[in-house]
Backbone of each chain as nested JSON, in Angstrom:
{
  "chains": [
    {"id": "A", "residues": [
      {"number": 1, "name": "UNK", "atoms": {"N": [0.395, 19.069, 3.313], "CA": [-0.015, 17.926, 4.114], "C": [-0.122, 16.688, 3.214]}},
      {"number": 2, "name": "UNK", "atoms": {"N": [0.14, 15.831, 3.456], "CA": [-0.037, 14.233, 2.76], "C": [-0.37, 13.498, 3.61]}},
      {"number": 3, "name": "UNK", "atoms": {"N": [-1.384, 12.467, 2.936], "CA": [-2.36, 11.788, 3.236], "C": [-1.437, 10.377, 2.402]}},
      {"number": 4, "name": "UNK", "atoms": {"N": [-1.133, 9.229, 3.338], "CA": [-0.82, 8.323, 2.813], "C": [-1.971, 6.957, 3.191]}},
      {"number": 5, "name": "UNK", "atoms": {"N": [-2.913, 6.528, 2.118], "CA": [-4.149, 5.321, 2.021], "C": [-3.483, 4.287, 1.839]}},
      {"number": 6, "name": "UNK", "atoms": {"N": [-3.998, 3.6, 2.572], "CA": [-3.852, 2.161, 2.166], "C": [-5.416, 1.49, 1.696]}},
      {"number": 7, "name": "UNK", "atoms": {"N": [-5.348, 0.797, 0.605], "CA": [-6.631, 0.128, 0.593], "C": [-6.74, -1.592, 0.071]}},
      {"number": 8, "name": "UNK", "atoms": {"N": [-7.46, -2.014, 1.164], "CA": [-7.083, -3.238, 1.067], "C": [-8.294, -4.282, 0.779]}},
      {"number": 9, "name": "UNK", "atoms": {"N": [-8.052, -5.62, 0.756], "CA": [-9.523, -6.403, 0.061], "C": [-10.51, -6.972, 1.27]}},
      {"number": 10, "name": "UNK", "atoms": {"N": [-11.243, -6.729, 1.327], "CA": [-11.937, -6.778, 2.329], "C": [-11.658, -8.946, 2.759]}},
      {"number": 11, "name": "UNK", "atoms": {"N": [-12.534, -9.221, 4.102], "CA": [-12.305, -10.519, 4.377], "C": [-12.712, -11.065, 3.3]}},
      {"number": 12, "name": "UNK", "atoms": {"N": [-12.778, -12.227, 3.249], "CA": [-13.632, -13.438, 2.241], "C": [-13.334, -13.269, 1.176]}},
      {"number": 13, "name": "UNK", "atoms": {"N": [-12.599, -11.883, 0.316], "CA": [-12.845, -11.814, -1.173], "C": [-11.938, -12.149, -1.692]}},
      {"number": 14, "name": "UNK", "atoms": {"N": [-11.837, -12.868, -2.616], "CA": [-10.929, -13.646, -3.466], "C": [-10.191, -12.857, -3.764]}},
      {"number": 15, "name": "UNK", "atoms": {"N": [-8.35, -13.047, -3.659], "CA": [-7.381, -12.255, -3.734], "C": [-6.354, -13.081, -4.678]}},
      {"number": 16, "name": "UNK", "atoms": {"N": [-6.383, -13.487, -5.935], "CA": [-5.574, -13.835, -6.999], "C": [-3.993, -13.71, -7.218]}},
      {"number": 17, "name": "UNK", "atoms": {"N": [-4.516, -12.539, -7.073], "CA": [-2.644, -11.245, -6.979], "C": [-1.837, -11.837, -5.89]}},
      {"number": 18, "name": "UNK", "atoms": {"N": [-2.53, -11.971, -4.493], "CA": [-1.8, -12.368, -3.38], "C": [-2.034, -14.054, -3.186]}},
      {"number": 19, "name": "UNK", "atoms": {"N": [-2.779, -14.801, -3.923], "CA": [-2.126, -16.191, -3.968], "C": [-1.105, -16.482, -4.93]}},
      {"number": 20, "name": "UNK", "atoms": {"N": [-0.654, -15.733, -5.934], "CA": [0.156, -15.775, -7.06], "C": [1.321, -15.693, -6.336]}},
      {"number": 21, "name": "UNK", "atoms": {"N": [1.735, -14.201, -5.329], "CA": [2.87, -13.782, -5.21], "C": [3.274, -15.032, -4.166]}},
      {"number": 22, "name": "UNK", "atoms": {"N": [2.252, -16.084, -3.246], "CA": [2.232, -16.958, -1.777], "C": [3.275, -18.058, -2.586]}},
      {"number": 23, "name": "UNK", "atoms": {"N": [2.73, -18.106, -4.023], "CA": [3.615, -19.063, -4.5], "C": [4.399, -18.757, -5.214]}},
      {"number": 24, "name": "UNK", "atoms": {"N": [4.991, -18.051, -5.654], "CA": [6.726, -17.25, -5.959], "C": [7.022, -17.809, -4.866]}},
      {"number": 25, "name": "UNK", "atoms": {"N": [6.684, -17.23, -3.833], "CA": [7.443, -16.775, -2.525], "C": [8.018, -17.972, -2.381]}},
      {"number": 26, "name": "UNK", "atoms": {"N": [7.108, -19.383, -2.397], "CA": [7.146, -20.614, -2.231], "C": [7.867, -21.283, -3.35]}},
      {"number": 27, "name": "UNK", "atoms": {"N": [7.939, -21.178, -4.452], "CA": [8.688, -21.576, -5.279], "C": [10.077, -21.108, -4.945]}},
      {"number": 28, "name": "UNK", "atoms": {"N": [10.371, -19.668, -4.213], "CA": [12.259, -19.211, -4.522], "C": [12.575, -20.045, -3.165]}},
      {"number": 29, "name": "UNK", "atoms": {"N": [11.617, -20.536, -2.241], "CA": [12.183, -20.848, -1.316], "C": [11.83, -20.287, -0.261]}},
      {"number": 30, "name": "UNK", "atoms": {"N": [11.383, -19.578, -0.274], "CA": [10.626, -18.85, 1.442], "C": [9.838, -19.889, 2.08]}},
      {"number": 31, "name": "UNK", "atoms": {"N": [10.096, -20.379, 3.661], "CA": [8.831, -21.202, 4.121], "C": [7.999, -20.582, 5.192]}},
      {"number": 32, "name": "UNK", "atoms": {"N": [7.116, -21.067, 5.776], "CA": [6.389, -20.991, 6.787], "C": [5.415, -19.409, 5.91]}},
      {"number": 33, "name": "UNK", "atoms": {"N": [5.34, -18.985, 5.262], "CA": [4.154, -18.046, 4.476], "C": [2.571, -18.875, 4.728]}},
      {"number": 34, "name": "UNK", "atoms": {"N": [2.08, -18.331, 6.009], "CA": [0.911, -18.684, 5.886], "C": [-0.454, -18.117, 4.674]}},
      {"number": 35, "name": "UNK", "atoms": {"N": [0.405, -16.571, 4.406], "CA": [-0.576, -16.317, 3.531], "C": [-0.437, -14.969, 3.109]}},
      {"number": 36, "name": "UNK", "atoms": {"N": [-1.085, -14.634, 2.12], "CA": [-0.421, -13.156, 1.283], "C": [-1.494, -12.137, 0.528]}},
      {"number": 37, "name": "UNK", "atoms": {"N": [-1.681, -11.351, 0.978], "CA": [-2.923, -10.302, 0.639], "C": [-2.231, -8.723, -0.136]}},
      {"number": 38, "name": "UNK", "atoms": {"N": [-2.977, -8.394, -0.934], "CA": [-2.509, -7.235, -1.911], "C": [-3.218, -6.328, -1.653]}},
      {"number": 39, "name": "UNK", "atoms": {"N": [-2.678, -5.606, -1.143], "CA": [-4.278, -3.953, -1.842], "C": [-3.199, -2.789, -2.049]}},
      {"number": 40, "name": "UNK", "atoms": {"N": [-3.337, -1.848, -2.566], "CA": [-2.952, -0.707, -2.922], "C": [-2.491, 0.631, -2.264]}},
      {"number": 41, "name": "UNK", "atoms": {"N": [-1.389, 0.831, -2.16], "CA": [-1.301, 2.262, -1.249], "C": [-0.995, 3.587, -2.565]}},
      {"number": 42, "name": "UNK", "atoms": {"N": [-1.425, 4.378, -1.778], "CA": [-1.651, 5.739, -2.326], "C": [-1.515, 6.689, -1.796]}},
      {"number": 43, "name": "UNK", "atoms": {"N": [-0.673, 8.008, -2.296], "CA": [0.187, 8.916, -1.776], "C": [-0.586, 10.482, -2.466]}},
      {"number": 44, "name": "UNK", "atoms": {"N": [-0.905, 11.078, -1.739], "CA": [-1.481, 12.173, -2.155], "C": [-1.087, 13.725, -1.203]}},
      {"number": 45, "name": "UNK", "atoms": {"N": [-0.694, 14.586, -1.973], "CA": [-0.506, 16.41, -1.556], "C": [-1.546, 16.875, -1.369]}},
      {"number": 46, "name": "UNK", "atoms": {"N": [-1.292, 17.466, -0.297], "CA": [-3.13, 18.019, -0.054], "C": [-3.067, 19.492, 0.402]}},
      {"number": 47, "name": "UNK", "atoms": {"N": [-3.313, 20.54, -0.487], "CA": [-3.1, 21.564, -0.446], "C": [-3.909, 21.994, 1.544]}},
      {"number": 48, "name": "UNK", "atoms": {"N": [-4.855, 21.648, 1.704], "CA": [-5.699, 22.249, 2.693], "C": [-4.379, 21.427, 4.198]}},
      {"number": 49, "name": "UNK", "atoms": {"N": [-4.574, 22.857, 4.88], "CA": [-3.449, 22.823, 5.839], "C": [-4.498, 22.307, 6.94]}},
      {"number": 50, "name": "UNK", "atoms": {"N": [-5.786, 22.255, 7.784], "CA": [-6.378, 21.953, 8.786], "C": [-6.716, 20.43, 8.58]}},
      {"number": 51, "name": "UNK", "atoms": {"N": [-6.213, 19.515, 9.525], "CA": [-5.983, 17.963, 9.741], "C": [-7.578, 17.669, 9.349]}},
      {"number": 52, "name": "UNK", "atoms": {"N": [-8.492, 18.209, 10.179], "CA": [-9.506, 17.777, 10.365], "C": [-10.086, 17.72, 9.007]}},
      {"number": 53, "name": "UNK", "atoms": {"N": [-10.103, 18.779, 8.424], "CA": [-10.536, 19.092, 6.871], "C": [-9.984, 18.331, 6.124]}},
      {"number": 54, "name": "UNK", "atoms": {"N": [-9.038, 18.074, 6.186], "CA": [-8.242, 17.172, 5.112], "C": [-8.601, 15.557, 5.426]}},
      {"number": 55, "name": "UNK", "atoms": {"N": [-8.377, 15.168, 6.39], "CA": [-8.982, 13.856, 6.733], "C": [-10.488, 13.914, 6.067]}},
      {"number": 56, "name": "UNK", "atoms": {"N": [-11.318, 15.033, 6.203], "CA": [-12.699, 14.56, 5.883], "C": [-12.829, 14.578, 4.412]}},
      {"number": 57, "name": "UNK", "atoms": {"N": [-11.816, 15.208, 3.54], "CA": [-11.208, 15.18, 2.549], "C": [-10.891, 14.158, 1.82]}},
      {"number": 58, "name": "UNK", "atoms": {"N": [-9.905, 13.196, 2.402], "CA": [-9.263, 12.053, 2.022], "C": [-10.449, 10.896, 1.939]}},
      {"number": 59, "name": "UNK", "atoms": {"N": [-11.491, 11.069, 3.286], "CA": [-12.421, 9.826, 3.308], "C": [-13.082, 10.137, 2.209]}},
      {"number": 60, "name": "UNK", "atoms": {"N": [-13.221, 11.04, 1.908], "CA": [-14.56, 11.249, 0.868], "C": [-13.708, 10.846, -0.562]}},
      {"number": 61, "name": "UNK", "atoms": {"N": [-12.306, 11.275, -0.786], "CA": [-11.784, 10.621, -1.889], "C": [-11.889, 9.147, -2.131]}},
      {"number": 62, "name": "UNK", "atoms": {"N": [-11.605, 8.458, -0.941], "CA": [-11.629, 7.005, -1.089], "C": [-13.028, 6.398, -1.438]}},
      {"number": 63, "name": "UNK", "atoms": {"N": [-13.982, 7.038, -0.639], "CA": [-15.38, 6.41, -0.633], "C": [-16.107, 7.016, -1.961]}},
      {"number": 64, "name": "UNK", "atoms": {"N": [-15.703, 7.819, -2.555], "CA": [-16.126, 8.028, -4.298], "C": [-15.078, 7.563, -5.133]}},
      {"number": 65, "name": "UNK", "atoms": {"N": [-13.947, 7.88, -4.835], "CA": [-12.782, 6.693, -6.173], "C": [-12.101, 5.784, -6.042]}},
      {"number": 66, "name": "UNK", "atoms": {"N": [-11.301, 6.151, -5.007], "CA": [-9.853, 5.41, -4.542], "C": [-10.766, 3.617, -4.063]}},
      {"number": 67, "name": "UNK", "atoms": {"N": [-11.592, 3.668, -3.345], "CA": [-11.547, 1.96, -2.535], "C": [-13.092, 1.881, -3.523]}},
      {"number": 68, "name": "UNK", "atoms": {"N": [-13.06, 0.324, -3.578], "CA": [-14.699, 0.132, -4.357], "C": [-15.105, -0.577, -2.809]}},
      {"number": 69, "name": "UNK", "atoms": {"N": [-16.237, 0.034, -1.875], "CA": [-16.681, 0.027, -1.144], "C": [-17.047, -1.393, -0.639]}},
      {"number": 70, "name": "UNK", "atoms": {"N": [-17.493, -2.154, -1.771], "CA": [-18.493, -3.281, -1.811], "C": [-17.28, -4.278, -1.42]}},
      {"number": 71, "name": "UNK", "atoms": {"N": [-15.956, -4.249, -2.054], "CA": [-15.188, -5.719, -1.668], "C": [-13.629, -5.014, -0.925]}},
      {"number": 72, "name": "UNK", "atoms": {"N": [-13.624, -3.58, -0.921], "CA": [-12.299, -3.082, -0.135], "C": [-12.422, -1.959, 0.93]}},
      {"number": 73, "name": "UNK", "atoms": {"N": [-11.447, -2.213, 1.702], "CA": [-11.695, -1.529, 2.965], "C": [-10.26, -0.25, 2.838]}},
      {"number": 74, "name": "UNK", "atoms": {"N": [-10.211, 0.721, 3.553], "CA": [-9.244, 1.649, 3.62], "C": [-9.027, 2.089, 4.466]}},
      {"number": 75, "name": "UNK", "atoms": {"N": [-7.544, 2.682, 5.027], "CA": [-7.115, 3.02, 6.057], "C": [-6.346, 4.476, 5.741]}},
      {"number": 76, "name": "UNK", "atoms": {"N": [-6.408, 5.383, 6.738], "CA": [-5.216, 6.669, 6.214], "C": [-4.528, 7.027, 7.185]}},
      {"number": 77, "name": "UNK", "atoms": {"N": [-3.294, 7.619, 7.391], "CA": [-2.679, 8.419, 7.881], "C": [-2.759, 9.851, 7.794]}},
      {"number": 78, "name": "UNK", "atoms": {"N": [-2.494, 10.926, 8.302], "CA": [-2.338, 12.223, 7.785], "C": [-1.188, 12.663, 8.626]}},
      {"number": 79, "name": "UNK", "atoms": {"N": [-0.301, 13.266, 7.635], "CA": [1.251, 12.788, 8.097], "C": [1.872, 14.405, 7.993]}},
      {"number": 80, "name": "UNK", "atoms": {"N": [2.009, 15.283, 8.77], "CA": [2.208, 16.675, 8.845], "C": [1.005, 17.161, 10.162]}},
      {"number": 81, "name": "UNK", "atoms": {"N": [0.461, 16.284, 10.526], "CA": [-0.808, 16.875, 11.12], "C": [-0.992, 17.536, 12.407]}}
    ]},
    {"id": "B", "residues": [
      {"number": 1, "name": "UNK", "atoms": {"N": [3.186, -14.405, 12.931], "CA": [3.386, -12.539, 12.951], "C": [3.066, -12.464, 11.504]}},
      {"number": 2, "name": "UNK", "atoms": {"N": [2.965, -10.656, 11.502], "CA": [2.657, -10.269, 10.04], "C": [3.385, -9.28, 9.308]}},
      {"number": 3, "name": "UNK", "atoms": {"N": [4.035, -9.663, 8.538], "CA": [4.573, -8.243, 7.626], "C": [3.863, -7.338, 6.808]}},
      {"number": 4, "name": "UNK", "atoms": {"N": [3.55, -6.236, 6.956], "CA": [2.98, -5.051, 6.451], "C": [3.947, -4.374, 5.368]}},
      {"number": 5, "name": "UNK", "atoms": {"N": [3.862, -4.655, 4.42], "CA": [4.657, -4.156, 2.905], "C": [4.303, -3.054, 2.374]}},
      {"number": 6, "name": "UNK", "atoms": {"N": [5.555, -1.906, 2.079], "CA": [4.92, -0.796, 1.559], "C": [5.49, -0.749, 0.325]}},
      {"number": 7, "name": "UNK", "atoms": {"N": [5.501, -0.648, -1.291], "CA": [6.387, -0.491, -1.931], "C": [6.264, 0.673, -3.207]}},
      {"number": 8, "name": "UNK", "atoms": {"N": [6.685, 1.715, -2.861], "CA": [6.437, 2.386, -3.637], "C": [7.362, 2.923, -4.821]}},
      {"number": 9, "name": "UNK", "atoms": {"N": [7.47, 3.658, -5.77], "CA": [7.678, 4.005, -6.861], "C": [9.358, 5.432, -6.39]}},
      {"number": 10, "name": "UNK", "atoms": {"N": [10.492, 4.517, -6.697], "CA": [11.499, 6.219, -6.318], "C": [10.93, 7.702, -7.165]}},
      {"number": 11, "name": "UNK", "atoms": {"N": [11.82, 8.392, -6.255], "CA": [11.575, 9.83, -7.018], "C": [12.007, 9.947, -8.108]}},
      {"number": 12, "name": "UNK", "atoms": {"N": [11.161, 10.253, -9.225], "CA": [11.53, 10.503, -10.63], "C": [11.096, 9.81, -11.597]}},
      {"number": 13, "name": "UNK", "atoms": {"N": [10.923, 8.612, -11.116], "CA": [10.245, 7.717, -11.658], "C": [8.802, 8.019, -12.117]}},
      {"number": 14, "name": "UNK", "atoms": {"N": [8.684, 7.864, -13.831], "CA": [7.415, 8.442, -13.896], "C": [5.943, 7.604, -13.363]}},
      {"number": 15, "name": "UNK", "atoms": {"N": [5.011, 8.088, -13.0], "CA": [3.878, 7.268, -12.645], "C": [2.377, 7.662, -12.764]}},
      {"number": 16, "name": "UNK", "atoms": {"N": [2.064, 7.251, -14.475], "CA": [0.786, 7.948, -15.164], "C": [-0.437, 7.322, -14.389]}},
      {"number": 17, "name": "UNK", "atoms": {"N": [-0.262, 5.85, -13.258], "CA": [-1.556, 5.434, -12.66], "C": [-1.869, 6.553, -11.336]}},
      {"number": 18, "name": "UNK", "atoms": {"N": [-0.67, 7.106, -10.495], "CA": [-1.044, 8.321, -10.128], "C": [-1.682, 9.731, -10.606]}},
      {"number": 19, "name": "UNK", "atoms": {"N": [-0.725, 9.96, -12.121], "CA": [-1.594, 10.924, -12.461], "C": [-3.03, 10.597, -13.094]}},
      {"number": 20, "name": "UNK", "atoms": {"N": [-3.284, 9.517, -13.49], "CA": [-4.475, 9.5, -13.68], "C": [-5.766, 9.377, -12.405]}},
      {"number": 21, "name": "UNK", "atoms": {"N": [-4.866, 9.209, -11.349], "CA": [-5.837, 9.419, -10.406], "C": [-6.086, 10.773, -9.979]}},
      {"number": 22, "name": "UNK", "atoms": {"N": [-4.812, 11.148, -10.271], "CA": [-4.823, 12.945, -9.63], "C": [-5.769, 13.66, -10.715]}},
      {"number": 23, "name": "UNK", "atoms": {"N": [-6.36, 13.207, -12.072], "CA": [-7.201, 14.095, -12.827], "C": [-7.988, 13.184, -12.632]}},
      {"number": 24, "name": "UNK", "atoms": {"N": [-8.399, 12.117, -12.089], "CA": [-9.91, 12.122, -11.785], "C": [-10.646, 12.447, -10.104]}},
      {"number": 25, "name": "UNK", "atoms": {"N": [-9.575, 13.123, -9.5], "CA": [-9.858, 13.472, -8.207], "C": [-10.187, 14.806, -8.69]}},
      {"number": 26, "name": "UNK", "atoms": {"N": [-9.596, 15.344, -9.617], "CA": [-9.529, 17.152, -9.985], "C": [-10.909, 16.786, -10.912]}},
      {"number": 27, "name": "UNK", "atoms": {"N": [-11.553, 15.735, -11.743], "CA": [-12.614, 16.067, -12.45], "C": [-13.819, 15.785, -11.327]}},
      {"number": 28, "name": "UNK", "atoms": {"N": [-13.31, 15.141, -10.292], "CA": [-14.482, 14.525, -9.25], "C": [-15.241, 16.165, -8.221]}},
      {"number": 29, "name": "UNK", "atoms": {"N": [-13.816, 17.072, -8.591], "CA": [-14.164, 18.669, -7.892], "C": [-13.682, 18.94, -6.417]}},
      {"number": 30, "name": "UNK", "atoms": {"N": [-12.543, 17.734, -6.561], "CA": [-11.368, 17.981, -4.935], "C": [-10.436, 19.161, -5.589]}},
      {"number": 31, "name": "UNK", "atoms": {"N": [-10.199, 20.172, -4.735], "CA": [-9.569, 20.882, -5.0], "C": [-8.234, 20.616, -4.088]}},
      {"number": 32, "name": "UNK", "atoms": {"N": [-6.613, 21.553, -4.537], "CA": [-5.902, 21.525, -3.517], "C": [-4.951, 20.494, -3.562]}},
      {"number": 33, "name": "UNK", "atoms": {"N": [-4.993, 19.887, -4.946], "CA": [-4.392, 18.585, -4.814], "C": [-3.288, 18.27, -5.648]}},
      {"number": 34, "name": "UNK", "atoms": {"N": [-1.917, 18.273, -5.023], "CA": [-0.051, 19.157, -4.931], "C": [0.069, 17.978, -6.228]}},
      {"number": 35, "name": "UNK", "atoms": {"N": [-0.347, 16.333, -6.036], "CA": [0.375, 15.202, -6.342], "C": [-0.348, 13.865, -6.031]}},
      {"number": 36, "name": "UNK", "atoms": {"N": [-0.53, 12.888, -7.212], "CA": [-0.595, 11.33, -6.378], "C": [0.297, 10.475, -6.672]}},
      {"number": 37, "name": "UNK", "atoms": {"N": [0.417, 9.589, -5.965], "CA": [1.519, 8.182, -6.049], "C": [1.255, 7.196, -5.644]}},
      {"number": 38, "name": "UNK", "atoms": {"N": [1.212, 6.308, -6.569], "CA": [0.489, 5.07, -6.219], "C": [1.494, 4.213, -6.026]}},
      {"number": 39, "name": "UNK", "atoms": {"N": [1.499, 3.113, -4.906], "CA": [2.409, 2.355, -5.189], "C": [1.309, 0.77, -4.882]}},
      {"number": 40, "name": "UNK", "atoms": {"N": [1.917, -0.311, -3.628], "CA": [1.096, -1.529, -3.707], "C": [1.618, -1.98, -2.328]}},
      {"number": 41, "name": "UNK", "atoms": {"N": [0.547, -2.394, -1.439], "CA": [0.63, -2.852, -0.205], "C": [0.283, -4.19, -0.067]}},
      {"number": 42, "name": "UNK", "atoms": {"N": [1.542, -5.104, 0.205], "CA": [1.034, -6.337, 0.771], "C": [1.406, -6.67, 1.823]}},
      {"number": 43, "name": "UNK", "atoms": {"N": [0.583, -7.62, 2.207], "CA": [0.412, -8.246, 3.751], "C": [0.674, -9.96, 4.248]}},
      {"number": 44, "name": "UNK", "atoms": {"N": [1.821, -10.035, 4.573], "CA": [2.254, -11.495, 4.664], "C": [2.108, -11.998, 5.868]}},
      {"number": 45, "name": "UNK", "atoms": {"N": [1.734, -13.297, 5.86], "CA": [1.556, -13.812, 7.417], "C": [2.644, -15.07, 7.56]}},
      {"number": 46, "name": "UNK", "atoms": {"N": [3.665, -14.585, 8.711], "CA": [4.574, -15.54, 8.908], "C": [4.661, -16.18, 9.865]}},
      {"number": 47, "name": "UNK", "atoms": {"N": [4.98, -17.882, 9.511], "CA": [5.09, -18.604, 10.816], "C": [6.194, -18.513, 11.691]}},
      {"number": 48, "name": "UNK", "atoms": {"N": [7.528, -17.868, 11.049], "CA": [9.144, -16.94, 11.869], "C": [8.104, -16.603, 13.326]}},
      {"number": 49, "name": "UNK", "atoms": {"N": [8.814, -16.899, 14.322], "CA": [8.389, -16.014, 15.701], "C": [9.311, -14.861, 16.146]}},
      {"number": 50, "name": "UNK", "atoms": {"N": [10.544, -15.33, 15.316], "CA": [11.611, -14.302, 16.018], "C": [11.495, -13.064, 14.805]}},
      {"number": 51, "name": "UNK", "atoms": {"N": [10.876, -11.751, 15.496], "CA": [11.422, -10.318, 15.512], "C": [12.551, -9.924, 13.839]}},
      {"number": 52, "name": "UNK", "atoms": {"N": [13.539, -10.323, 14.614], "CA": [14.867, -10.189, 13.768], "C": [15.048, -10.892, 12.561]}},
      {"number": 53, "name": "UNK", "atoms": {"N": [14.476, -12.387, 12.8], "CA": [14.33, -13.178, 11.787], "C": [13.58, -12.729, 10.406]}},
      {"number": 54, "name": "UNK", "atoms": {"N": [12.596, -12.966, 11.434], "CA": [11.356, -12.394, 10.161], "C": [11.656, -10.752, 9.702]}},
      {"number": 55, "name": "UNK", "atoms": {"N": [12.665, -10.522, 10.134], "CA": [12.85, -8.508, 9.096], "C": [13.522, -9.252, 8.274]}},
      {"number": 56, "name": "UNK", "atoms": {"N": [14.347, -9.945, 8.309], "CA": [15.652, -10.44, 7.43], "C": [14.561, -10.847, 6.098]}},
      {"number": 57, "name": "UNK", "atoms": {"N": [14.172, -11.888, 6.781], "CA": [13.427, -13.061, 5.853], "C": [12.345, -11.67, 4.864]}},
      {"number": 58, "name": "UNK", "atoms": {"N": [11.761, -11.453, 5.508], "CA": [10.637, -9.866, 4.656], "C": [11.62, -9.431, 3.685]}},
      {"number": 59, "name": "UNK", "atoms": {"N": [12.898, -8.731, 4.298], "CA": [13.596, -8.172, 3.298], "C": [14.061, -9.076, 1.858]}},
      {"number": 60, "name": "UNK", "atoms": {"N": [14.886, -9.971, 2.155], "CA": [14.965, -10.865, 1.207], "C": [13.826, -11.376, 0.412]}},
      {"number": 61, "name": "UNK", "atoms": {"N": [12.911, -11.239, 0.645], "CA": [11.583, -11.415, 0.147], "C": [11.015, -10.318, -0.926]}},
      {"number": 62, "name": "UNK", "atoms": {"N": [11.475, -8.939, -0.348], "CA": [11.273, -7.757, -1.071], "C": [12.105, -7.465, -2.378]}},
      {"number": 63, "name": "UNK", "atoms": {"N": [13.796, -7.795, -2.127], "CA": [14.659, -7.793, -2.683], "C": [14.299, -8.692, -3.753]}},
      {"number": 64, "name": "UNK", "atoms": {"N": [14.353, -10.325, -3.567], "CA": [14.277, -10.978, -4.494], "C": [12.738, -11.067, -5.386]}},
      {"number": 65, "name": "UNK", "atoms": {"N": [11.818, -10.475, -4.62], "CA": [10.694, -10.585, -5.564], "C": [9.995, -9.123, -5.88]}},
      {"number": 66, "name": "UNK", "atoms": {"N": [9.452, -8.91, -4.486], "CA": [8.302, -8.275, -4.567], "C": [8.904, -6.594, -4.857]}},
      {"number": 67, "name": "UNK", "atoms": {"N": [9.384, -6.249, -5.079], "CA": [9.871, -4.748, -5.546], "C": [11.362, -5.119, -6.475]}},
      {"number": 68, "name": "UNK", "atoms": {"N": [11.041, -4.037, -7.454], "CA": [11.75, -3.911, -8.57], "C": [12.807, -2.819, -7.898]}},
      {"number": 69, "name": "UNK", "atoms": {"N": [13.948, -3.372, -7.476], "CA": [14.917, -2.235, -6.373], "C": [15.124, -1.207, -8.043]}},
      {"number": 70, "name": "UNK", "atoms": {"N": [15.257, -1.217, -8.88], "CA": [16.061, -0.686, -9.805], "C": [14.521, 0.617, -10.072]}},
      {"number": 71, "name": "UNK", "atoms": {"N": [13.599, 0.707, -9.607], "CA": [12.809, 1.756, -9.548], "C": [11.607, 2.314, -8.523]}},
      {"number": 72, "name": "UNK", "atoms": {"N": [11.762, 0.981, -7.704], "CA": [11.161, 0.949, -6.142], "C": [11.957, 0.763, -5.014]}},
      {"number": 73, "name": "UNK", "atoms": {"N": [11.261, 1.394, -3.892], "CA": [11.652, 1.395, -2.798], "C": [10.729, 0.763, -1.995]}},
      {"number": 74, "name": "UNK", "atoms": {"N": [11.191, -0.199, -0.782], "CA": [10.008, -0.91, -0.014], "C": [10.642, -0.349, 1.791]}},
      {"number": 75, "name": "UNK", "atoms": {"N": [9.195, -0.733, 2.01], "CA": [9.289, -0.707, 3.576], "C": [8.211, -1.668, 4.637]}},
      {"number": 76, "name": "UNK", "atoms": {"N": [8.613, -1.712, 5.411], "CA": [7.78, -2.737, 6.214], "C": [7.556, -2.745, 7.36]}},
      {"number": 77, "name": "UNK", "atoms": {"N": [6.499, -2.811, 8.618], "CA": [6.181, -3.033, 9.658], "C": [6.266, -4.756, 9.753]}},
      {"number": 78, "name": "UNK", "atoms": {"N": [6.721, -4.893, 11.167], "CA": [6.253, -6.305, 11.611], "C": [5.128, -6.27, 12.745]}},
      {"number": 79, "name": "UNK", "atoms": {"N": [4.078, -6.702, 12.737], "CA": [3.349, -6.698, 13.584], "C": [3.442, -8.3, 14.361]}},
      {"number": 80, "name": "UNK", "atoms": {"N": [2.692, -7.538, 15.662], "CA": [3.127, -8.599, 16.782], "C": [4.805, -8.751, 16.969]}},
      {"number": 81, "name": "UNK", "atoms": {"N": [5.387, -7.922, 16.62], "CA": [6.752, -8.435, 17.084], "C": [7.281, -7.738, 18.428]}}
    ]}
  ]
}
């Protein structure tokens, strides 16, 4: 089973990475980019075959390593399920 | 509308920020766990209304910047389209 996360920066928090890339984008020539946000996806094998287990699995990975709680938010799929 | 960016790492390609997540998920005491892969999700907001347009425009966007084709692969949702 695989579990594919996305984790992303929560509202309000200053996103550096994704004003950097707003202006590449804007420098090669891309227009109308209202705006550009970064967070991280993550791909994980998950030996345990029951959806339910594994989902409660995955949250608990994110909410102890994968996302820092305080400024990012996370989303998952469970993709075999 | 919004483009939803997935870009991750091809097969074979080595990727020690996954395995270092995969041994601190195994020191954290998750068991069961095949593989990780990290790749990077961004999120663009475009003023394009047209559908078709804005895949083009995303792609060219991916191509010329935001993924390294020569060891990544990207993918993308358009939302609201």
């Amino acid at each position: 089973m695989k579990a594919q996360i996305t984790i992303t920066l929560k509202n309000g928090v200053l996103d550096p990475q994704g004003k950097a890339i707003e202006h590449a984008l804007d420098a090669l020539g891309f227009d109308g980019i209202g705006g550009v946000r970064q967070g991280k996806f993550i791909e994980v094998d998950l030996a345990e075959a029951d959806p339910e287990r594994a989902r409660k699995q995955v949250a608990a990975m994110c909410e102890q390593l994968l996302a820092n709680m305080v400024i990012e938010n996370y989303s998952f799929e469970i993709e075999g399920a």
